[in-house]
N, C-alpha and C positions, 0 to 999 in steps of 0.2 A: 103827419105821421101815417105811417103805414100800419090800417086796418088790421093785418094779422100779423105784426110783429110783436105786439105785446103778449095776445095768444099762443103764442110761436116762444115766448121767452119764457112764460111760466109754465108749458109745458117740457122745456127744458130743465129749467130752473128745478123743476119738482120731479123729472126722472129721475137724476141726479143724488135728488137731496133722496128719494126713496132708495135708490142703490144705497147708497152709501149706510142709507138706516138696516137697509136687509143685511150687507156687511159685517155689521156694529151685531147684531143679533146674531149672524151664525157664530163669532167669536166674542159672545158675553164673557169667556172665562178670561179672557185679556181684557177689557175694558172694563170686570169688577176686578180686578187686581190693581191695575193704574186710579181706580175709586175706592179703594178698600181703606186708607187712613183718612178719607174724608165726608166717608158715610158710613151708615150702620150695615153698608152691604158685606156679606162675609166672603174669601174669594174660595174657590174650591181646590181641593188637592191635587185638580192635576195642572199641569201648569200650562203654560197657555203659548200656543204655537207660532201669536206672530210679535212682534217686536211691539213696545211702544210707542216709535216714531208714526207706525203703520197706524195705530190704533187712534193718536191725537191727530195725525192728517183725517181719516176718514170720521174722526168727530168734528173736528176742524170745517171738515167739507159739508157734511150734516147740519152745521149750525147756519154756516157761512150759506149753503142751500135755501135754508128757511128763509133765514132772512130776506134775502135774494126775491126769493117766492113773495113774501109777504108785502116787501117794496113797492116790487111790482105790479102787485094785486092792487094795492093802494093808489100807485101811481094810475094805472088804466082807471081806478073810479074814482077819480079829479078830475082828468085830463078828459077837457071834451072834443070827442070826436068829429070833426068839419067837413 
């Protein structure tokens, strides 16, 4: 395996997955409305500017990033390098 392809992936992996959280954050008031019947969070009176297809893809990407990230971190400290 190639030295700096696992390096190379979770830097990827986790720009990604940090976009997608800074996303998730500038537009909280759409992603507490799509949460608001399944937690205690309460949503606010103004209504929220992007779609919820928008908001489940870039939670979607967010989780699916983690993960991703986490894999791979796991995988590179098994796998020994030759």
């Amino acid at each position: 395996m190639i030295i700096w392809l696992l390096p190379l992936l979770v830097i990827v992996t986790a720009l990604v997955t940090m976009l997608s959280g800074v996303w998730l954050l500038l537009h909280l008031t759409a992603l507490v409305r799509m949460l608001a019947d399944k937690t205690d969070l309460v949503p606010a009176k103004a209504f929220p500017r992007v779609p919820r297809r928008a908001v489940r893809t870039a939670l979607g990407v967010f989780l699916g990033g983690t993960a991703t990230t986490l894999a791979i971190v796991v995988l590179a400290a098994t796998v020994p390098i030759h």
